[in-house]
N, C-alpha and C positions, 0 to 999 in steps of 0.2 A: 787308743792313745791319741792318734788324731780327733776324735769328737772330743775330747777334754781338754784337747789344746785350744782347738775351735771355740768350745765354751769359757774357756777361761780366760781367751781374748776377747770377748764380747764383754764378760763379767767386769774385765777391766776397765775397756774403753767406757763402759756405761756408768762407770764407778767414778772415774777418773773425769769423764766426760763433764761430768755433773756439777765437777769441783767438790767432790765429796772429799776427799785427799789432796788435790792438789795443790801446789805451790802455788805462793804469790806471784805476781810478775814479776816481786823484786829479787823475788828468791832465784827465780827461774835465771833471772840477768846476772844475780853473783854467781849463780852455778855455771853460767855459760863464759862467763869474763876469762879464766885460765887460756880458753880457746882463743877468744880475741884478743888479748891481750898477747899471745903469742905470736896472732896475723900481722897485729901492728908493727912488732917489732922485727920481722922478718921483711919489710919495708921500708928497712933504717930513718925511721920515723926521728932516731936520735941524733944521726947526722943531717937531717934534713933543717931541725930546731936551732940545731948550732949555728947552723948557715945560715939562716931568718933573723936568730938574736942577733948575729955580728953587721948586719946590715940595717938591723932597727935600731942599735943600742944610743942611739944619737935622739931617739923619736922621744917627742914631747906630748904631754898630754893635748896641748891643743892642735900638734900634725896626726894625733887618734881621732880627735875630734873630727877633724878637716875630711880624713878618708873616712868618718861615717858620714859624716854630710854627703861625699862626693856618691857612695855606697845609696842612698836614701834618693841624691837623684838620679843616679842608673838606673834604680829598680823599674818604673815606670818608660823609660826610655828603649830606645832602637840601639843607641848606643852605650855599649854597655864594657869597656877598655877593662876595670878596674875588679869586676864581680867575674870577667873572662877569663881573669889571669889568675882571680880565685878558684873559681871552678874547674877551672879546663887545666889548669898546672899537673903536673906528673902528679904530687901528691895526692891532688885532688884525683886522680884517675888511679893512683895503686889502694887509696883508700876504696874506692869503689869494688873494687880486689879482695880487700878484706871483708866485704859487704857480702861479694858472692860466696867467700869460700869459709863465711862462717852461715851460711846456710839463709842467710837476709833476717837473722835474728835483728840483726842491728838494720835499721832503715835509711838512716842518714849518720854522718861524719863529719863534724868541724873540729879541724884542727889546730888550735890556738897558742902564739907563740908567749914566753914571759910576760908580754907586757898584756896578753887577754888579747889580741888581735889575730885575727882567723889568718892561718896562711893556706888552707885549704879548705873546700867543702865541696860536700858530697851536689847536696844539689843547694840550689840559692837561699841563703836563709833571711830573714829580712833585715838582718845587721851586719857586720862586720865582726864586731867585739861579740868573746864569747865568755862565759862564768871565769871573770878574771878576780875578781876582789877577795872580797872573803871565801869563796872557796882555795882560790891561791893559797891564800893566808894559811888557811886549815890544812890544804895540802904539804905546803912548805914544812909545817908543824912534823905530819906523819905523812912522810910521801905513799906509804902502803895503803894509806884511805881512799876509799870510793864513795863519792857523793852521788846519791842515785835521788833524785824526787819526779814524784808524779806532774805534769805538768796540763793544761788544755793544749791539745790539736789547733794548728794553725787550720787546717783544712775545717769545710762546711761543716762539716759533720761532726765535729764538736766532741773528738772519740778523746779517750785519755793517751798521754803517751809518757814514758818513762826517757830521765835523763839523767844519762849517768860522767859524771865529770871522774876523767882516768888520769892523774897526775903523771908525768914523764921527768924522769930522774934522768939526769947524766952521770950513766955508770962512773966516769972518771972525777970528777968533780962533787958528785952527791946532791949535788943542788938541782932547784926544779928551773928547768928551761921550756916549759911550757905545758901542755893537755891534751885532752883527746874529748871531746863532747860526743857521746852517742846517742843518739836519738832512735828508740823503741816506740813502734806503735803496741798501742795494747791487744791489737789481731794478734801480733807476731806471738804471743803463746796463748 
């Protein structure tokens, strides 16, 4: 019994290994969503939105504008107020949470309020605004859709990485007050 077990874990890994059978990456990410999708929300991710929209709801496209700019020259700087308060925010730190405790499937996290504007991220991305427009639009449509595309790696090495925009409903309301951007390297499966 154990030798057939033995063999039939090899059989598989070698089978499996190969991509003989297996899942896409994008399959692999819808199959795994149920799980983070539940990380997310166990870090009132929805009370976190409400509180961002009621303090943005004044913002104009050109004070978006303004904090990409200011976003664009931090990046290169020592001083960096604006992408600290991004990063290092509680959110930005309990999404890191969801990072570990769905197994680092998911690599990076930007959290993006109504208006497309990040209130969190995992680690520095090089904008502020995250897939606000027409995915919004699409989401607002069918809030139960997941927009997943393959996208190039900002990193040297030029690897493929999947992005999947996760729409956030406000249970009491129905309306979308914002997203979830996660960013998959194509290692992670």
């Amino acid at each position: 019994m154990y030798r057939f077990s033995v063999l039939f874990s090899m059989f598989y890994v070698l089978l499996f290994a190969n991509g003989a059978f297996a899942e896409s990456q994008e399959d692999k990410l819808r199959n795994n969503l149920p799980e983070i999708r539940s990380a997310l929300m166990q870090q009132d991710i929805v009370g976190t939105l409400r509180t961002y929209n009621k303090a943005r709801h004044d913002m104009t496209q050109t004070d978006i504008e303004g904090l990409e700019a200011i976003w664009r020259a931090e990046l290169g700087s020592g001083n960096q107020p604006l992408i600290t308060g991004i990063v290092r925010n509680i959110t930005a730190l309990r999404m890191r949470k969801v990072i570990r405790d769905t197994g680092r499937v998911v690599s990076e996290i930007n959290v993006i309020d109504a208006r497309g504007v990040s209130i969190a991220q995992t680690t520095v991305f090089p904008h502020i605004r995250g897939m606000a427009g027409e995915a919004g639009n699409i989401a607002a449509a069918d809030p139960n859709m997941v927009l997943i595309s393959s996208v190039d790696s900002q990193a040297s090495d030029k690897s493929r990485q999947l992005e999947a925009f996760l729409p956030v409903i406000d249970p009491d309301t129905n309306e979308l007050i914002g997203a979830v951007i996660l960013v998959i390297e194509g290692e992670s499966f």
